[in-house]
Biopython code that builds the backbone (N, CA, C, O; Angstrom):
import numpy as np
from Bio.PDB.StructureBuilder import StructureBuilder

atoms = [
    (1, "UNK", "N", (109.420, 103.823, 90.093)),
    (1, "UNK", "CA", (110.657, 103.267, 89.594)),
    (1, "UNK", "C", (111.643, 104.403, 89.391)),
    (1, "UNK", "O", (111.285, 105.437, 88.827)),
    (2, "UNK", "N", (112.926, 104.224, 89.859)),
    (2, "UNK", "CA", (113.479, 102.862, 90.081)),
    (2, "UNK", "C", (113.601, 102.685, 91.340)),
    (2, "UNK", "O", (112.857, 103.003, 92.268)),
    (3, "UNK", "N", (114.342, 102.287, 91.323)),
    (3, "UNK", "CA", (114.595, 101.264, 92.868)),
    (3, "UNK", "C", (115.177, 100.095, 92.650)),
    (3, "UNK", "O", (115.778, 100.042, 91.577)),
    (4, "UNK", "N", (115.206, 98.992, 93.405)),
    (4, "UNK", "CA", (116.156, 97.797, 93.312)),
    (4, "UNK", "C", (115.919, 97.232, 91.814)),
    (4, "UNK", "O", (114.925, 97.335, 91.095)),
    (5, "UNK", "N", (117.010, 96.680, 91.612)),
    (5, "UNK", "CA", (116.005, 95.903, 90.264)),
    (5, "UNK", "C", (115.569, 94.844, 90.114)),
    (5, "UNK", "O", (115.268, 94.378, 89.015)),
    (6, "UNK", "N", (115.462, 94.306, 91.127)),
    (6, "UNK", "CA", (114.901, 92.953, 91.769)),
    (6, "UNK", "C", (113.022, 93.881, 91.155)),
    (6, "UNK", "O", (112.395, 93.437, 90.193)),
    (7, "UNK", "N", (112.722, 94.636, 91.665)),
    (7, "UNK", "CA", (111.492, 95.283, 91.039)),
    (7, "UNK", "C", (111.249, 95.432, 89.295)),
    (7, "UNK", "O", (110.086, 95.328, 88.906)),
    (8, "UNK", "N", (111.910, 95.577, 88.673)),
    (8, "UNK", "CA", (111.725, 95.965, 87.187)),
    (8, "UNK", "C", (111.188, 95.666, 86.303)),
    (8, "UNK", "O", (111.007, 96.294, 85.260)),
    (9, "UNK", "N", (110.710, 94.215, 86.730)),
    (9, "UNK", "CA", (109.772, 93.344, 86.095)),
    (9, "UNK", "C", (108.212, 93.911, 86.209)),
    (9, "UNK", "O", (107.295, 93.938, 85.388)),
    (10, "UNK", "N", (108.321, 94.364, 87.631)),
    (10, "UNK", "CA", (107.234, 95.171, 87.554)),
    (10, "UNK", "C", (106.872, 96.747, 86.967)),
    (10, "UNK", "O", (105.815, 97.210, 86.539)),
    (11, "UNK", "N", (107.985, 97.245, 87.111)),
    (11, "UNK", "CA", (107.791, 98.461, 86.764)),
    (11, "UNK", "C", (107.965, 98.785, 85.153)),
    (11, "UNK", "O", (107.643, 99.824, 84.576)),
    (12, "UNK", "N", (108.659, 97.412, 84.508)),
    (12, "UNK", "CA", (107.973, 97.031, 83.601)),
    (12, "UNK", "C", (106.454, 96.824, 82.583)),
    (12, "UNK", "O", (105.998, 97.401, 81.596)),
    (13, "UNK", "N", (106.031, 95.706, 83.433)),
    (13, "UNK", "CA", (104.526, 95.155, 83.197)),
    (13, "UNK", "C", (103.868, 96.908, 83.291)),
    (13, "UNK", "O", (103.537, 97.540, 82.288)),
    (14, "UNK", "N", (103.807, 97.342, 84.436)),
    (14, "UNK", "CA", (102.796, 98.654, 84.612)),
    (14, "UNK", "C", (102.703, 99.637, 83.789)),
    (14, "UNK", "O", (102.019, 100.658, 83.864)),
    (15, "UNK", "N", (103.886, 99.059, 82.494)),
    (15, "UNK", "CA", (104.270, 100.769, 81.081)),
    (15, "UNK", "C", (103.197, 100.207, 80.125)),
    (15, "UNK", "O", (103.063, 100.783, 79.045)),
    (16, "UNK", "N", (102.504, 99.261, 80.378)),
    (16, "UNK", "CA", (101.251, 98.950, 79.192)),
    (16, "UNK", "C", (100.186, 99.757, 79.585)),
    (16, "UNK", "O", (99.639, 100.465, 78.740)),
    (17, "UNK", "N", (99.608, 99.753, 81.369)),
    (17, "UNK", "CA", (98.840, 100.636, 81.502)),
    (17, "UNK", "C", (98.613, 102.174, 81.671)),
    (17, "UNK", "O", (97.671, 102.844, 82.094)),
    (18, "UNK", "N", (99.832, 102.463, 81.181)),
    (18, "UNK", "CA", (99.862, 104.160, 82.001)),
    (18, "UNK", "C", (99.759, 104.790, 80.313)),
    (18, "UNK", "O", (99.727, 104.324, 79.174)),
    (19, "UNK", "N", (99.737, 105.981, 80.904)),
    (19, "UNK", "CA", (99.984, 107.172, 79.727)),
    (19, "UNK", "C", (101.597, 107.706, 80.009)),
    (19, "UNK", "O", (102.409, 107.746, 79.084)),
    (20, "UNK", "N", (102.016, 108.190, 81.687)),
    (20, "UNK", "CA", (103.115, 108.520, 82.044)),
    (20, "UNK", "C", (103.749, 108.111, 83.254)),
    (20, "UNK", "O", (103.396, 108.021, 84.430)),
    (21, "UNK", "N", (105.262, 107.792, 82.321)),
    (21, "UNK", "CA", (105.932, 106.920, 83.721)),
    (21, "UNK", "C", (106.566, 107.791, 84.127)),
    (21, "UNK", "O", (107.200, 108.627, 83.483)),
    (22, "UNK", "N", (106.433, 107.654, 85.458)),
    (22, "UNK", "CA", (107.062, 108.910, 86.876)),
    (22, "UNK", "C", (108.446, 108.192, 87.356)),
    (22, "UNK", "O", (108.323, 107.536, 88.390)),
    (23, "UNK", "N", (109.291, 108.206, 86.972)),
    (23, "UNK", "CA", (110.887, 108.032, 87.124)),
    (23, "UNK", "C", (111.451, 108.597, 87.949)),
    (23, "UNK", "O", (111.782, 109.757, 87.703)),
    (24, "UNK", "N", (111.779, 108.021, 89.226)),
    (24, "UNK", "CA", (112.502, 108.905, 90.502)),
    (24, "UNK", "C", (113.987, 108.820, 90.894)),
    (24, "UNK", "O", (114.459, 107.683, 90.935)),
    (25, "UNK", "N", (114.713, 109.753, 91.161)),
    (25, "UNK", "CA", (115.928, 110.383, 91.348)),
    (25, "UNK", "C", (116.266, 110.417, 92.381)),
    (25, "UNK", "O", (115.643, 111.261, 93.027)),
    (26, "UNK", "N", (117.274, 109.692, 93.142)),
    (26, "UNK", "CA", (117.741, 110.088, 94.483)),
    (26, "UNK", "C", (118.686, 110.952, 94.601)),
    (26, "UNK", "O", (119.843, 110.718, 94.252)),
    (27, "UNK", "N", (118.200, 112.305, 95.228)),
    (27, "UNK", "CA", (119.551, 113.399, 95.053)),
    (27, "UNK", "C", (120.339, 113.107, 95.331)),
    (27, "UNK", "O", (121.295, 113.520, 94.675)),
    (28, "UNK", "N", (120.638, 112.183, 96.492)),
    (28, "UNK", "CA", (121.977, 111.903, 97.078)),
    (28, "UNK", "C", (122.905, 110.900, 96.365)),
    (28, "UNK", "O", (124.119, 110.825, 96.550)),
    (29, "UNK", "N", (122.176, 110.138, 95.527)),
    (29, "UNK", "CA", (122.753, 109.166, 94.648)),
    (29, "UNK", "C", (123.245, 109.217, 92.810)),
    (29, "UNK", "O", (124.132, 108.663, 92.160)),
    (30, "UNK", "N", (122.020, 110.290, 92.447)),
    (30, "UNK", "CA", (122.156, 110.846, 91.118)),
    (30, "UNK", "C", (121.453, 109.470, 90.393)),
    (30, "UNK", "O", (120.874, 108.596, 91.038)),
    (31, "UNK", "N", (121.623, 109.469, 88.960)),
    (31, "UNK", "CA", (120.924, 109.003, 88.243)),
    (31, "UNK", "C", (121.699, 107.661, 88.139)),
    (31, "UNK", "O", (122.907, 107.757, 87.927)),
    (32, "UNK", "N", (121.195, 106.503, 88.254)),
    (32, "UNK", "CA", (121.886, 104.936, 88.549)),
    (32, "UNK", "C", (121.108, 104.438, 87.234)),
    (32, "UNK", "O", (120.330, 105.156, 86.605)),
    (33, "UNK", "N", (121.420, 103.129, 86.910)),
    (33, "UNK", "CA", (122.187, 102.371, 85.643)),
    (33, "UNK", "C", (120.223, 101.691, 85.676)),
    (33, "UNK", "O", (119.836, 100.978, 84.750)),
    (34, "UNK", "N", (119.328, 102.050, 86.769)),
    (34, "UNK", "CA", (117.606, 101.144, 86.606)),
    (34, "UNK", "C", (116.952, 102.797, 86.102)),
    (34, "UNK", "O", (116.029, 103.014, 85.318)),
    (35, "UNK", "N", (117.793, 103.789, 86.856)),
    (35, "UNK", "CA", (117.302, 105.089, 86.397)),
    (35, "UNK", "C", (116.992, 105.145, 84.414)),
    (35, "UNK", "O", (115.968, 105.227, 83.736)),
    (36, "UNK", "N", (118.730, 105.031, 84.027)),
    (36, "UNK", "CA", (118.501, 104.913, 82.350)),
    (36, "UNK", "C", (117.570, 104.108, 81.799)),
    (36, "UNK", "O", (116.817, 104.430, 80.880)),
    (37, "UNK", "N", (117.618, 102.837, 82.465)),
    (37, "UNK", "CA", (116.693, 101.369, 81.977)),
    (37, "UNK", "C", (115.298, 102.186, 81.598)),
    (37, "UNK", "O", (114.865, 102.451, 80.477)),
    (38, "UNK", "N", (114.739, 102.499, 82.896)),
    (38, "UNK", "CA", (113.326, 103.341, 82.889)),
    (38, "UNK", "C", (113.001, 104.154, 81.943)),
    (38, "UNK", "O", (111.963, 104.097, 81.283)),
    (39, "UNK", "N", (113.818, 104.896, 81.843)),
    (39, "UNK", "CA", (113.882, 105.905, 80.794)),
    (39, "UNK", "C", (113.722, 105.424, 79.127)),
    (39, "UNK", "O", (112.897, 105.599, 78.230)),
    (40, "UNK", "N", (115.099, 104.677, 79.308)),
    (40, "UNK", "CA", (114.431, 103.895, 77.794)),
    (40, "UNK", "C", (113.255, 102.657, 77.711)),
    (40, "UNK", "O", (113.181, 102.302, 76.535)),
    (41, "UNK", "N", (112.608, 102.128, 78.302)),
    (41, "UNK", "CA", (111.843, 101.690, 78.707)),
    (41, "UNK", "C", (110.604, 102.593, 78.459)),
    (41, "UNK", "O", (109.943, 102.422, 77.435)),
    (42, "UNK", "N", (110.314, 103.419, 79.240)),
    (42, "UNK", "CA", (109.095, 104.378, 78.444)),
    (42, "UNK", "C", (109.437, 104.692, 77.457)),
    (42, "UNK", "O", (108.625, 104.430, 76.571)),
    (43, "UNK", "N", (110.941, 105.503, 76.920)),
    (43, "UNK", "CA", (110.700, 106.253, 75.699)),
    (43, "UNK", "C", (110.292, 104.752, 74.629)),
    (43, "UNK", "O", (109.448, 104.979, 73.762)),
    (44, "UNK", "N", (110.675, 103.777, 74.670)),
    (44, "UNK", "CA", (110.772, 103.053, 73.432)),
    (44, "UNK", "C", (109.342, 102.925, 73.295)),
    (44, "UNK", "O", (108.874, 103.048, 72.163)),
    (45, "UNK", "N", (108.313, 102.620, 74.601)),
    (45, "UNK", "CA", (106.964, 102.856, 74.369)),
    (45, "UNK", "C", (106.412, 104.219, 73.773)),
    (45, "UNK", "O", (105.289, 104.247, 73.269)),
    (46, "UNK", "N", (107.012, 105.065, 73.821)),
    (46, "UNK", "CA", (106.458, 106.483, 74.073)),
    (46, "UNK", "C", (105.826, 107.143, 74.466)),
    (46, "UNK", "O", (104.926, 107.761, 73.899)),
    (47, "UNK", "N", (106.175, 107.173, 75.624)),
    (47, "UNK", "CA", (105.169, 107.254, 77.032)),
    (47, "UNK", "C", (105.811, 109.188, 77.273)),
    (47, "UNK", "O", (106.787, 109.596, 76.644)),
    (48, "UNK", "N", (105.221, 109.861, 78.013)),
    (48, "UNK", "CA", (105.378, 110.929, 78.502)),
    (48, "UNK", "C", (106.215, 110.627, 79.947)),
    (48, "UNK", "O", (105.780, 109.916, 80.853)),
    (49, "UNK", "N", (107.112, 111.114, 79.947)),
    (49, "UNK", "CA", (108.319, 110.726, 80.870)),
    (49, "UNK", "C", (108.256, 111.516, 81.605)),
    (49, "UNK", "O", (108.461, 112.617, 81.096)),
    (50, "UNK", "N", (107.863, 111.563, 83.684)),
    (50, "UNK", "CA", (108.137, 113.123, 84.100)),
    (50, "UNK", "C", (109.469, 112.105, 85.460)),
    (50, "UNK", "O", (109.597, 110.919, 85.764)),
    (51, "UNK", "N", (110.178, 113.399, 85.893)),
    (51, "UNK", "CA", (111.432, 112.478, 86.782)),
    (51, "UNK", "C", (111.041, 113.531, 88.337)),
    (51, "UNK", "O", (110.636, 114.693, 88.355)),
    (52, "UNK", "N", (111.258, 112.874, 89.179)),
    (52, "UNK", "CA", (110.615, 113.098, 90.041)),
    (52, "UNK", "C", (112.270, 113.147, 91.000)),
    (52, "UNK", "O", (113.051, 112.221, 90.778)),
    (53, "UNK", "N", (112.615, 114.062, 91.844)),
    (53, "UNK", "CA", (113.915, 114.061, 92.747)),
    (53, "UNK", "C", (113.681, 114.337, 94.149)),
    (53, "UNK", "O", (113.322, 115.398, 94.662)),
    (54, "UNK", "N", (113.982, 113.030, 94.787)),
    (54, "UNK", "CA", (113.414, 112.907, 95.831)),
    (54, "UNK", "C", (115.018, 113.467, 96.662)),
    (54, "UNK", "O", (116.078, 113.690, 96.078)),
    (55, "UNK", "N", (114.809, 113.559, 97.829)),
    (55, "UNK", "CA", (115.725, 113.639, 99.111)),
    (55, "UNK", "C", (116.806, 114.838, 98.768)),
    (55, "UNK", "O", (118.007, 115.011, 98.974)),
    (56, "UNK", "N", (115.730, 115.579, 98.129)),
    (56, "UNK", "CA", (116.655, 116.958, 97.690)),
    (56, "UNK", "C", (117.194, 117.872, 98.974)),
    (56, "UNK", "O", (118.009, 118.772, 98.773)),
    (57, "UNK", "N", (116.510, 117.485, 100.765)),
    (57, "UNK", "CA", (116.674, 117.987, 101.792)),
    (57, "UNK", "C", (118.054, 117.606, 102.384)),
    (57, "UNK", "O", (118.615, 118.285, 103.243)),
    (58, "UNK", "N", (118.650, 116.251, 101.755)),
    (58, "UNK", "CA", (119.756, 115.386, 102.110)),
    (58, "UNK", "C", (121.094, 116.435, 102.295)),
    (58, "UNK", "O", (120.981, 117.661, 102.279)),
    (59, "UNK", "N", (122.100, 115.863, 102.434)),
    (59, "UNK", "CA", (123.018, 116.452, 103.229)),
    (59, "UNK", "C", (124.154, 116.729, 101.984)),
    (59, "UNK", "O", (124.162, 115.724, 101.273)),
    (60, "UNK", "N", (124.915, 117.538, 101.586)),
    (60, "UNK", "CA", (125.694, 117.617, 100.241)),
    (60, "UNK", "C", (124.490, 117.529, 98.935)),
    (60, "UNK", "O", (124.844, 116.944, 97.911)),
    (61, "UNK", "N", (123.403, 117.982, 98.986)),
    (61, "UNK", "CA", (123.161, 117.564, 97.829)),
    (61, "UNK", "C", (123.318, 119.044, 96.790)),
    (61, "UNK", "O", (123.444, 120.190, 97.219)),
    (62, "UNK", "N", (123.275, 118.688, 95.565)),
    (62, "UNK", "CA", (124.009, 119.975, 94.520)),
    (62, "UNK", "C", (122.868, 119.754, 93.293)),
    (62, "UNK", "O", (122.893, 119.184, 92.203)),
    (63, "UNK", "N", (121.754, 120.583, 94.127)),
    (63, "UNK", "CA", (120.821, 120.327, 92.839)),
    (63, "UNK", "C", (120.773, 120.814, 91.398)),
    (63, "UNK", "O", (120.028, 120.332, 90.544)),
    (64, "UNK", "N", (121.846, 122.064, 91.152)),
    (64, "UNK", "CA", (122.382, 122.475, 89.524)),
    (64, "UNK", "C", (123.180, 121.557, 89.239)),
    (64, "UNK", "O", (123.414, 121.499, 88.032)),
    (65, "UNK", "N", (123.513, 121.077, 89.639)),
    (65, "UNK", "CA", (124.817, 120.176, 89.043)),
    (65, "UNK", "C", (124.160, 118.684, 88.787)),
    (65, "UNK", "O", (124.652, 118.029, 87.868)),
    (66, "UNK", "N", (122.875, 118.002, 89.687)),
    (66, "UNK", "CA", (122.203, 117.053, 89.038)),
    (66, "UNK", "C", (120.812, 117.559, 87.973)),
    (66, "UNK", "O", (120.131, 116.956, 87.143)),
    (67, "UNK", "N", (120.821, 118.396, 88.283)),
    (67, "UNK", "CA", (119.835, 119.158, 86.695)),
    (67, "UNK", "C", (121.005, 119.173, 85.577)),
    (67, "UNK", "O", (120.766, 118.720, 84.458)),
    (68, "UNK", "N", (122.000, 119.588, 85.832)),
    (68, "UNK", "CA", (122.809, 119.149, 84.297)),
    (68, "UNK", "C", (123.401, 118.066, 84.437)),
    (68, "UNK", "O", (123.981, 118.036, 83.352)),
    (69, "UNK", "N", (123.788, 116.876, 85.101)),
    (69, "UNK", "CA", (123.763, 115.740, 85.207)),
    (69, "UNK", "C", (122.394, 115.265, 83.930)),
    (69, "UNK", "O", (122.499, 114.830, 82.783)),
    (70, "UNK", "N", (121.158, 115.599, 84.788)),
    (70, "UNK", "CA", (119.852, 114.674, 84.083)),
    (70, "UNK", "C", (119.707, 115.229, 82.572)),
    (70, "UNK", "O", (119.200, 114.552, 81.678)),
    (71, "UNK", "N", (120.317, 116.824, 82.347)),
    (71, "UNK", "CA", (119.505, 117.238, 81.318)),
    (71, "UNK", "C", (121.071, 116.495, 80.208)),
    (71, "UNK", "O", (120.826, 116.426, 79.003)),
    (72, "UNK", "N", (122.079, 116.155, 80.529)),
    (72, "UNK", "CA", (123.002, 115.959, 79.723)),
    (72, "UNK", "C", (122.794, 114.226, 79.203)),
    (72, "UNK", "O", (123.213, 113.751, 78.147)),
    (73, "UNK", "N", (122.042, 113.512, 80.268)),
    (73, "UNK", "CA", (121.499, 112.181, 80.472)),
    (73, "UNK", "C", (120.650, 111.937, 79.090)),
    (73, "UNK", "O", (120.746, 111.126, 78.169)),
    (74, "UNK", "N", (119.722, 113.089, 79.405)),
    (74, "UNK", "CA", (117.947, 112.580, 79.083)),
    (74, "UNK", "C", (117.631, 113.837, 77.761)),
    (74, "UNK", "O", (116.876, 113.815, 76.788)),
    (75, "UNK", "N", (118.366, 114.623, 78.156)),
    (75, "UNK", "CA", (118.509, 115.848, 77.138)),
    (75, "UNK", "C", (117.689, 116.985, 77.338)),
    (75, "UNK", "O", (116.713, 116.914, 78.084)),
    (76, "UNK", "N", (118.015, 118.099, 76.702)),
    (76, "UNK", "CA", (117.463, 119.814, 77.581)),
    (76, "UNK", "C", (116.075, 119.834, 77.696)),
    (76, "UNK", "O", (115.379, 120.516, 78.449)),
    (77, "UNK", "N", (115.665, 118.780, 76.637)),
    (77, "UNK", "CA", (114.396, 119.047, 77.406)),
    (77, "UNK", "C", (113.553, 118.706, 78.411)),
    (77, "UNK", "O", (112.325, 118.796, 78.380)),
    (78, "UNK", "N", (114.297, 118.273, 79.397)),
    (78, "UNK", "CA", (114.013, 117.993, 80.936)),
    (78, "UNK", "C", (114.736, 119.577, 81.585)),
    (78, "UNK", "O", (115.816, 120.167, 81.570)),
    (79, "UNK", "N", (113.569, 119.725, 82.036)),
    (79, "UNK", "CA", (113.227, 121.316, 82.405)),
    (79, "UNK", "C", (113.034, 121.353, 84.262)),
    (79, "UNK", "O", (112.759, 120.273, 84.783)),
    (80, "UNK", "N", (113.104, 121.932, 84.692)),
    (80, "UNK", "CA", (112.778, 121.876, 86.466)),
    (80, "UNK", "C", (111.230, 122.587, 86.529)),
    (80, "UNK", "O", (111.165, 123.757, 86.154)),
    (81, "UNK", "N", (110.344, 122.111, 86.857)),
    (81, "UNK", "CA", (109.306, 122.838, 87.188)),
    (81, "UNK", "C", (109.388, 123.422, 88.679)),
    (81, "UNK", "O", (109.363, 124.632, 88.903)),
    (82, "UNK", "N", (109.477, 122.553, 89.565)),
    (82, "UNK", "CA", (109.349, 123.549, 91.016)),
    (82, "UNK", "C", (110.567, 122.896, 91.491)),
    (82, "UNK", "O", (110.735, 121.678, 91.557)),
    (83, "UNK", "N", (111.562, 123.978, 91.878)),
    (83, "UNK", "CA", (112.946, 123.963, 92.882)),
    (83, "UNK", "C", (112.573, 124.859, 93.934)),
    (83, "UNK", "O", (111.937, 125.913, 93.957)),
    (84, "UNK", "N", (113.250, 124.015, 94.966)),
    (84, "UNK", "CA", (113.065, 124.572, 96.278)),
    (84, "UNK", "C", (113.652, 126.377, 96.318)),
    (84, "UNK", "O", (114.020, 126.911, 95.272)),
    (85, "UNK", "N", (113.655, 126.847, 97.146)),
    (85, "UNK", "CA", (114.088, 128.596, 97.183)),
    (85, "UNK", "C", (115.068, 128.184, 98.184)),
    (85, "UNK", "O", (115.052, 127.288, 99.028)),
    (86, "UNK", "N", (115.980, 129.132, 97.846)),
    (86, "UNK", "CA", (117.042, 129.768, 98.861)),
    (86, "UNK", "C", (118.275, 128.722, 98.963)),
    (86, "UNK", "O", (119.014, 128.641, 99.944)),
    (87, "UNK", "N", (118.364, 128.047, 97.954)),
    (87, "UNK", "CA", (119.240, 126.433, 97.828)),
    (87, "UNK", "C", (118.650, 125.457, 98.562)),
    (87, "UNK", "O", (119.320, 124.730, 99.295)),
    (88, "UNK", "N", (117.866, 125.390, 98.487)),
    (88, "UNK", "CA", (117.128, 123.821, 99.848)),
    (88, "UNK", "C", (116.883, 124.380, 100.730)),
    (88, "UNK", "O", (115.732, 124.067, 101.035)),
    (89, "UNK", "N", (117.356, 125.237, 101.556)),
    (89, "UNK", "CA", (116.665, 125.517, 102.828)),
    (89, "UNK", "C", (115.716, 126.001, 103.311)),
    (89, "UNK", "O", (115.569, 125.986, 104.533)),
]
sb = StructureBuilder()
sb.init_structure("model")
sb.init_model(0)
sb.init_chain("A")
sb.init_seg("    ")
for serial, (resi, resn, name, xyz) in enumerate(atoms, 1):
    if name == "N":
        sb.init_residue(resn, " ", resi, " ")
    sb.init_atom(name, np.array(xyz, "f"), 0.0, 1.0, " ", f" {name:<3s}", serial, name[0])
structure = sb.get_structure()
């Protein structure tokens, strides 16, 4: 999650069984309005939240500028563990 929100119902139901919900980012799109849902959605469970940024290879994409996008979102403590080298390429 996310994705359409025709899905959410499900990605819903599945926050009873997990420990951590994996929340994904389209670089090219940035963080969309099922992105926040998710987010509060685990936190209100209190689930361990990790965000996952997919299509970081995409064309214009500005991956400092959606790390402070997410960390201004979700707050500093969303940290980058592995960024690509050399700006994406």
């Amino acid at each position: 999650t996310p994705g359409y929100p025709d899905f959410s119902g499900l990605a819903i139901s599945a926050l009873a069984a997990v420990e951590t919900a994996a929340i994904v980012i389209n670089a090219q799109t940035g963080i969309e309005m099922t992105t926040r849902r998710a987010m509060a959605w685990a936190q209100a469970r209190q689930l361990c939240r990790m965000i996952i940024i997919n299509g970081i290879d995409g064309d214009k994409v500005a991956l400092p500028a959606l790390l402070t996008e997410i960390q201004e979102a979700f707050g500093k403590e969303c940290l980058p563990i592995n960024l690509p080298a050399d700006n994406g390429s």
